[in-house]
OpenMM code with the backbone's topology and positions (N, CA, C; nanometers):
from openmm import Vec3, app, unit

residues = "UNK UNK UNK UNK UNK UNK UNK UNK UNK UNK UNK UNK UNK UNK UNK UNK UNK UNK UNK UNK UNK UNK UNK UNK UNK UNK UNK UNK UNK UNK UNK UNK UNK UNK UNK UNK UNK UNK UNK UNK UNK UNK UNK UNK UNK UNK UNK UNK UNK UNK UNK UNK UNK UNK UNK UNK UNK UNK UNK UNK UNK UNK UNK UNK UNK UNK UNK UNK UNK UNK UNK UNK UNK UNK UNK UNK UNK UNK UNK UNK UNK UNK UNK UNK UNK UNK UNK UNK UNK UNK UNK UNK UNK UNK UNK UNK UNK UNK UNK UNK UNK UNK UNK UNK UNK UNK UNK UNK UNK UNK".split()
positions = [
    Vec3(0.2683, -1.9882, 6.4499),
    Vec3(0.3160, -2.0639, 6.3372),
    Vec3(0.2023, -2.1486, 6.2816),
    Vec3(0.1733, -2.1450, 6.1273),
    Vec3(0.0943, -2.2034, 6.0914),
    Vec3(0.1779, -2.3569, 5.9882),
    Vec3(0.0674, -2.4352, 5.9945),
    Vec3(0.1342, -2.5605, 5.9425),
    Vec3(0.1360, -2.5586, 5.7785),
    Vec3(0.1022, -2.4036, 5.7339),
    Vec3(0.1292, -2.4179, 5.5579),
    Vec3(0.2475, -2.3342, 5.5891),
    Vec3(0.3656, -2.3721, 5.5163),
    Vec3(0.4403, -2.2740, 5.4547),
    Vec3(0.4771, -2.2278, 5.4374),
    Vec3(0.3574, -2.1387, 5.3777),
    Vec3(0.3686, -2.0181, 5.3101),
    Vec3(0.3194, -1.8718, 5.4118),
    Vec3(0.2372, -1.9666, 5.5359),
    Vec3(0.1599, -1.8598, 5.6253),
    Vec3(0.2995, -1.8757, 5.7370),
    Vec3(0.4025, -1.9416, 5.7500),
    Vec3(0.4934, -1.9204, 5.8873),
    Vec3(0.5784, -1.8100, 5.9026),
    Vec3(0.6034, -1.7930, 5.9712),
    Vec3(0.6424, -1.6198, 6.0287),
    Vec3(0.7954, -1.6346, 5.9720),
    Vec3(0.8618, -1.7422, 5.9377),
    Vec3(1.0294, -1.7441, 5.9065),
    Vec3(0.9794, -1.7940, 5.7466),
    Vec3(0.9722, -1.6745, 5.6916),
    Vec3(0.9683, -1.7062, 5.5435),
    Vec3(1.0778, -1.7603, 5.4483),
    Vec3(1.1900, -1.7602, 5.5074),
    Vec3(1.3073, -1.8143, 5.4710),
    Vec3(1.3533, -1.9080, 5.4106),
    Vec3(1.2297, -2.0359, 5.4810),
    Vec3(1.2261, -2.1814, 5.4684),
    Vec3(1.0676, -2.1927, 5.3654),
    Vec3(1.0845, -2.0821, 5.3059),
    Vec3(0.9414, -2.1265, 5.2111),
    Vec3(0.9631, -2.1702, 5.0533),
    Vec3(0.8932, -2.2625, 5.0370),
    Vec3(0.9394, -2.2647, 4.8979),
    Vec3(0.9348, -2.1389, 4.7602),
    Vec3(1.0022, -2.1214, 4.6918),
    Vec3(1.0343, -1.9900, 4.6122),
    Vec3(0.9111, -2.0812, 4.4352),
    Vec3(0.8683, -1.9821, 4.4157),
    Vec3(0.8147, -2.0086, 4.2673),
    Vec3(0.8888, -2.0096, 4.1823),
    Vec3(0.9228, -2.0389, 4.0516),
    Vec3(1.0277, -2.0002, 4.0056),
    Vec3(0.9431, -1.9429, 3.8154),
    Vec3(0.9908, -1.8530, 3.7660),
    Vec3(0.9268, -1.7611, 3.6540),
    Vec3(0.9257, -1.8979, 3.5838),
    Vec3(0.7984, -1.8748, 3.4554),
    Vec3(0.7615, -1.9989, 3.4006),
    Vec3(0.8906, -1.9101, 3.2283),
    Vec3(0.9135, -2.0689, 3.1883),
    Vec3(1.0241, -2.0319, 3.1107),
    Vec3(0.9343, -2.0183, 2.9794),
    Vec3(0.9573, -1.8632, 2.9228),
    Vec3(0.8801, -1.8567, 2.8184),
    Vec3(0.9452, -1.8073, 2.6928),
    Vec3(1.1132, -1.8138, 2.7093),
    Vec3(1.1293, -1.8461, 2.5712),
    Vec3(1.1313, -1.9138, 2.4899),
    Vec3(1.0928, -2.0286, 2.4892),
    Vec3(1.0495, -2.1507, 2.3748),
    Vec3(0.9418, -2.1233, 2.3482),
    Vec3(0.8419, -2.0585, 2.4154),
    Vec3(0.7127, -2.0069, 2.3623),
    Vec3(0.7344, -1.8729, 2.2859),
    Vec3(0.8089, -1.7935, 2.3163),
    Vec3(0.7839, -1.6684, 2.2379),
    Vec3(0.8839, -1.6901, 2.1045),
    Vec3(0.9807, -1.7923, 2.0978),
    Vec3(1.0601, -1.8212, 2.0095),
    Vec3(0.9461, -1.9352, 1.8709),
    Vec3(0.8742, -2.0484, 1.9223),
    Vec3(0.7669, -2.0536, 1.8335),
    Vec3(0.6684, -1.9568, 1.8164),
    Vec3(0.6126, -1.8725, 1.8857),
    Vec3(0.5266, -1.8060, 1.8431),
    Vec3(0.6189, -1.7195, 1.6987),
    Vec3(0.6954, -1.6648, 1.7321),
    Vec3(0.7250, -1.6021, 1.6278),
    Vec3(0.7826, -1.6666, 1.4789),
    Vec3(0.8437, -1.8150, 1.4925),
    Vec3(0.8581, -1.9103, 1.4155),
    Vec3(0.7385, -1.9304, 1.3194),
    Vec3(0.6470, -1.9332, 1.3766),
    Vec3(0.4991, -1.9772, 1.3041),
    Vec3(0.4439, -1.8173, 1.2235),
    Vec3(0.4483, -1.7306, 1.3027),
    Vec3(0.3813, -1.5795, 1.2494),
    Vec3(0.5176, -1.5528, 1.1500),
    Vec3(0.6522, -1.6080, 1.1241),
    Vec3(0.7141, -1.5644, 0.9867),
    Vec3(0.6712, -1.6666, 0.8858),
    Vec3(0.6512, -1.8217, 0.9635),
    Vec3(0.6111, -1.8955, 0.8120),
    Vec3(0.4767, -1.8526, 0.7773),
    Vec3(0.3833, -1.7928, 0.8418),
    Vec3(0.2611, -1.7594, 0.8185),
    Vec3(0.2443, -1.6520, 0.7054),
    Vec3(0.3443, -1.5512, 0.7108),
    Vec3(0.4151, -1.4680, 0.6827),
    Vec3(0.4665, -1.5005, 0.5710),
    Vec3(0.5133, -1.5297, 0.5163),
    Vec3(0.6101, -1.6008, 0.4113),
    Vec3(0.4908, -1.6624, 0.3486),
    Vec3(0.4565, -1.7419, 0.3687),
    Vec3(0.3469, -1.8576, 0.2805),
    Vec3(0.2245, -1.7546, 0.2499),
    Vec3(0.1678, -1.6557, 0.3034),
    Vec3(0.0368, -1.5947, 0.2654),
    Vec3(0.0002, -1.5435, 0.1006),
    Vec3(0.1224, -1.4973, 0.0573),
    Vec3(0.1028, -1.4428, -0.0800),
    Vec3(0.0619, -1.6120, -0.1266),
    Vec3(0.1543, -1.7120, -0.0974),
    Vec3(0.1526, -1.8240, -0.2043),
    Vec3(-0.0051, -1.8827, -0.1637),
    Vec3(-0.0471, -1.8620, -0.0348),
    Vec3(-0.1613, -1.9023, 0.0001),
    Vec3(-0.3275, -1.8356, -0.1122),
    Vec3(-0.2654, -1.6711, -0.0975),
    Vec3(-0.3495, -1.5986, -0.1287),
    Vec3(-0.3401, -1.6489, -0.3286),
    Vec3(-0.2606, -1.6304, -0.3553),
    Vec3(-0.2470, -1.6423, -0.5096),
    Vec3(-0.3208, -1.8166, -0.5384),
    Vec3(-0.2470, -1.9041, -0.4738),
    Vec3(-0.3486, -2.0651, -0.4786),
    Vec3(-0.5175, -2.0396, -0.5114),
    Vec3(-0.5776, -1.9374, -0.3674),
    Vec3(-0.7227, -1.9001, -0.3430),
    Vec3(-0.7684, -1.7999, -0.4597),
    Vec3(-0.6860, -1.7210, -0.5197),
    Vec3(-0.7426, -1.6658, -0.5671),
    Vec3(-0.7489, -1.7650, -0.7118),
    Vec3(-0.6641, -1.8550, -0.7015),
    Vec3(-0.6670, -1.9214, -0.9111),
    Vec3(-0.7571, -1.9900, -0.8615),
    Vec3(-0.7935, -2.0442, -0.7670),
    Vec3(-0.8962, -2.1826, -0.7668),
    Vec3(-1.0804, -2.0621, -0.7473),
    Vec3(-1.0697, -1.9210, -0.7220),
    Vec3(-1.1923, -1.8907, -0.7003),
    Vec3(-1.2184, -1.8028, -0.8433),
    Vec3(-1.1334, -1.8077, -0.9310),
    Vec3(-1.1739, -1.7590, -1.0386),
    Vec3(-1.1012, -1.5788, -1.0852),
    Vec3(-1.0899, -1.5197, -0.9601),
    Vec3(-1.0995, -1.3912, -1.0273),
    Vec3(-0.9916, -1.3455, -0.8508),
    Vec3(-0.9400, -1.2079, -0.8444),
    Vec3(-0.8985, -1.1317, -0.7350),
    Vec3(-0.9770, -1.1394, -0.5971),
    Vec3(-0.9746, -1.1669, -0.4796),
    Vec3(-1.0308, -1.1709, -0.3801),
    Vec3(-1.0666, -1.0153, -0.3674),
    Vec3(-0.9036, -0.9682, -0.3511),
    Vec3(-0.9072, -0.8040, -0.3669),
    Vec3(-0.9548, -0.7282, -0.4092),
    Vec3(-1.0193, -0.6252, -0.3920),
    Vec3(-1.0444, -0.5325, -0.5198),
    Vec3(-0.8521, -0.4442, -0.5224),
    Vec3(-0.8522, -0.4081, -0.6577),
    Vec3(-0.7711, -0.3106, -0.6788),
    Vec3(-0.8250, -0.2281, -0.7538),
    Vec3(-0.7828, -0.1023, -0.7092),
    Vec3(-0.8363, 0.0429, -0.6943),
    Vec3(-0.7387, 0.0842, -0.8441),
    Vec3(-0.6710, -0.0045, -0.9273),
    Vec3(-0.6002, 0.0416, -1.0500),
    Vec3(-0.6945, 0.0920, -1.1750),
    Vec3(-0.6861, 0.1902, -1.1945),
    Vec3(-0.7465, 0.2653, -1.2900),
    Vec3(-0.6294, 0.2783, -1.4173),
    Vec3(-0.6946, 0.2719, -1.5403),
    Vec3(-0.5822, 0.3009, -1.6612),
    Vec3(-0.6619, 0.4156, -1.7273),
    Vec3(-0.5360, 0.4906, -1.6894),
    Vec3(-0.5738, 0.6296, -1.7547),
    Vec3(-0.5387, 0.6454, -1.9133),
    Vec3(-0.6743, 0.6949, -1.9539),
    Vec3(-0.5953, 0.6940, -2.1495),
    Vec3(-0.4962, 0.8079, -2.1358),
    Vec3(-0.4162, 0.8013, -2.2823),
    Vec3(-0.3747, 0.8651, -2.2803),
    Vec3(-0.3784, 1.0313, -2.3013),
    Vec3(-0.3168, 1.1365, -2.2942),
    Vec3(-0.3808, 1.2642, -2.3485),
    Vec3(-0.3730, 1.2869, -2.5188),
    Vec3(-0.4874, 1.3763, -2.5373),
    Vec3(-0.5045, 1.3465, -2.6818),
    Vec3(-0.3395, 1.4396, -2.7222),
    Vec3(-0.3341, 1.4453, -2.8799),
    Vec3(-0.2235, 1.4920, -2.9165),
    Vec3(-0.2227, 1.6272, -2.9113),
    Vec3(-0.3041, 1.7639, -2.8684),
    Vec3(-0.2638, 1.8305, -2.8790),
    Vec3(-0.1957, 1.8780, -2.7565),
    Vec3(-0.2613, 1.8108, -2.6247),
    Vec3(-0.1470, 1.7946, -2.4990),
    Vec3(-0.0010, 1.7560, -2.5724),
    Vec3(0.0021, 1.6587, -2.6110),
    Vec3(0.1462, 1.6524, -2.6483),
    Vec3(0.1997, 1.7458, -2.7244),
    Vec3(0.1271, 1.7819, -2.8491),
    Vec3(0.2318, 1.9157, -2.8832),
    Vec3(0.2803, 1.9782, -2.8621),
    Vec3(0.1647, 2.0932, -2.7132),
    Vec3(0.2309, 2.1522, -2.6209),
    Vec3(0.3217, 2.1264, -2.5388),
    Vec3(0.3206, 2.0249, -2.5039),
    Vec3(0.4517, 1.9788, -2.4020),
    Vec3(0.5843, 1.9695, -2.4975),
    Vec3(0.5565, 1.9681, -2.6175),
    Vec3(0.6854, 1.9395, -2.6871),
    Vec3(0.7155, 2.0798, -2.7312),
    Vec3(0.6272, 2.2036, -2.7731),
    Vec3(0.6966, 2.3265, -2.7911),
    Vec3(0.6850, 2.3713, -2.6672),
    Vec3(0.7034, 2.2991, -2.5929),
    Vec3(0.6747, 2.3808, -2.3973),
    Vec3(0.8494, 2.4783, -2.4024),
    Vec3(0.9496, 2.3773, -2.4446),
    Vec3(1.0624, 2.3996, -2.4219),
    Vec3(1.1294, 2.5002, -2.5695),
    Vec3(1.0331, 2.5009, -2.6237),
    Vec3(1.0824, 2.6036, -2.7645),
    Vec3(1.0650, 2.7335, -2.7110),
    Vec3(1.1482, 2.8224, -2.7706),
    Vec3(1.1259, 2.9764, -2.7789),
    Vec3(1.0696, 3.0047, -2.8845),
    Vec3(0.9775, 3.1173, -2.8808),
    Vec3(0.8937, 3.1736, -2.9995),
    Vec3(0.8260, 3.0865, -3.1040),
    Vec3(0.7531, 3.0262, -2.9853),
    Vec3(0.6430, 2.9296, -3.0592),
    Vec3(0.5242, 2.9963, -3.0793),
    Vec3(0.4929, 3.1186, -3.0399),
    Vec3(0.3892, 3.1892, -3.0253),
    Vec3(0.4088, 3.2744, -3.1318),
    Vec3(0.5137, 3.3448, -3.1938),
    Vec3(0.5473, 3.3896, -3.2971),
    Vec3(0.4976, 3.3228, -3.4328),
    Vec3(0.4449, 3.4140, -3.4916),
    Vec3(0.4319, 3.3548, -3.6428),
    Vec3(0.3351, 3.2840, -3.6691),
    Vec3(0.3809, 3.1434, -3.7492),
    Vec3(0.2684, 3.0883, -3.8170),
    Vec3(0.2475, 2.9914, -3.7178),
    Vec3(0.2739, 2.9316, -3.5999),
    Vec3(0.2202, 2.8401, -3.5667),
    Vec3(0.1667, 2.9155, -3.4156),
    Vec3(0.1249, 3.0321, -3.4203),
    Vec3(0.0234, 3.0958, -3.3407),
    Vec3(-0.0908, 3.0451, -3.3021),
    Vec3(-0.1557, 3.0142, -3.4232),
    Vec3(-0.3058, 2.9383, -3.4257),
    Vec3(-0.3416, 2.8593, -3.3794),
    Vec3(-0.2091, 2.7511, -3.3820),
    Vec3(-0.2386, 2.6163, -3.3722),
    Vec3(-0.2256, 2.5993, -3.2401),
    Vec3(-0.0865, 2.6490, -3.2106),
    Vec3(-0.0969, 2.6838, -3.0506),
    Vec3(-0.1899, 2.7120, -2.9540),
    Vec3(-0.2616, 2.7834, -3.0337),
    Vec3(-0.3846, 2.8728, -2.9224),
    Vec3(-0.5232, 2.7650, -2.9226),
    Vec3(-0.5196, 2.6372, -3.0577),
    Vec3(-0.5943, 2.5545, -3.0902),
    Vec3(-0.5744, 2.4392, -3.0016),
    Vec3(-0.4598, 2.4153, -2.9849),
    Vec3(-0.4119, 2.3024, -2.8515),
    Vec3(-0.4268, 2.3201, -2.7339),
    Vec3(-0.4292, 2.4505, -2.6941),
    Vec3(-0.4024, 2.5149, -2.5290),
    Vec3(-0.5369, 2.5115, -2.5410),
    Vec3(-0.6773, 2.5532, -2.6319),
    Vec3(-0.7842, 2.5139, -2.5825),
    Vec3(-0.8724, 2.3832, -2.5707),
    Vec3(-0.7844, 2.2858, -2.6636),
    Vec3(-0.8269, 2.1436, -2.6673),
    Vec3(-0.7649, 2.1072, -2.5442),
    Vec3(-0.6261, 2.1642, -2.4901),
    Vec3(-0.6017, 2.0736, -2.3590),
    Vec3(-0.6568, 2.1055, -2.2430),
    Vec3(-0.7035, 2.2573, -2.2487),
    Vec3(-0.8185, 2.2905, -2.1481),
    Vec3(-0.9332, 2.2045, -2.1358),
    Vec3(-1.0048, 2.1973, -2.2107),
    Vec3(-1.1089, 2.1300, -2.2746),
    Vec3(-1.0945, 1.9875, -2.2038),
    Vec3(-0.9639, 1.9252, -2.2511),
    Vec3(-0.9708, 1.8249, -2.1700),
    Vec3(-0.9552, 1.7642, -2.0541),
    Vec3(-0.8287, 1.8481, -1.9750),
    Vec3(-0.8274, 1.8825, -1.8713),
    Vec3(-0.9676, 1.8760, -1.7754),
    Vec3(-1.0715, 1.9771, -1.8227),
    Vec3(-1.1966, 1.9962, -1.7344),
    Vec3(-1.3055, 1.8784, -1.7932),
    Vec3(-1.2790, 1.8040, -1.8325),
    Vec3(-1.3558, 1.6993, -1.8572),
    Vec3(-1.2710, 1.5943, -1.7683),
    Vec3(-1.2103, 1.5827, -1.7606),
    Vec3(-1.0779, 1.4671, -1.6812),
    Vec3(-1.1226, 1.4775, -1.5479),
    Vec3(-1.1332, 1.6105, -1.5216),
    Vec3(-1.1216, 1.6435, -1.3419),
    Vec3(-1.2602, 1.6481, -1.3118),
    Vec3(-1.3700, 1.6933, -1.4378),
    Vec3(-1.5420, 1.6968, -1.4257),
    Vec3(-1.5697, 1.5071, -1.4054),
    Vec3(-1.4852, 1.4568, -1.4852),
    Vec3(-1.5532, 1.2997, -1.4591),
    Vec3(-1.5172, 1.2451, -1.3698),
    Vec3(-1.4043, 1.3062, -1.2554),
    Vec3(-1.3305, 1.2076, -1.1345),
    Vec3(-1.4158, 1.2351, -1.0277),
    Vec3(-1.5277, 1.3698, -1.0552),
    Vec3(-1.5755, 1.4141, -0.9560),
    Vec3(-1.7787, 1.3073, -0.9587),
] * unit.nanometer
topology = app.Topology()
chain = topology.addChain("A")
for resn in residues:
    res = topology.addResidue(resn, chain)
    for name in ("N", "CA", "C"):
        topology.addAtom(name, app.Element.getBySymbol(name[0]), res)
């Protein structure tokens, strides 16, 4: 028999540890990471008016629009016998302007 304890052969009579209580800790931790949470946009928007310009970059591109003979086509897309007749020409004048632009669109992204 030793005079700690924890070393005596009748463990019975030893004192027990007891688990450290950690839900008030995991209950603020998460208290703080939602107001953190919550407040960041208002944080981020404050930083960004007082530094002048977006911290961010955004990757938003404005695409013009397509010239009009894309649109024509899309609008006799749904006609029958647009190819017929007199507006043959013009047709065949749009489908190569929207080619045209098309490969300039996809030549400049590259």
């Amino acid at each position: 028999m030793s005079h700690l304890p924890l070393l005596r052969k009748d463990a019975h009579h030893a004192p027990r540890l007891q688990a450290p209580r950690r839900g008030p800790q995991v209950c603020a931790c998460l208290l703080l990471t939602g107001v953190c949470a919550l407040m960041l946009p208002m944080i981020l928007s404050i930083v960004e008016s007082l530094a002048g310009g977006p911290l961010l970059s955004r990757n938003a591109t404005v695409v013009p629009p397509p010239p009009e003979a894309v649109q024509r086509l899309r609008a006799a897309a749904g006609v029958r016998g647009v190819l017929d007749g007199a507006h043959r020409a013009t047709v065949e004048e749009d489908l190569l302007a929207s080619v045209a632009w098309l490969l300039e669109r996809s030549l400049a992204a590259r």
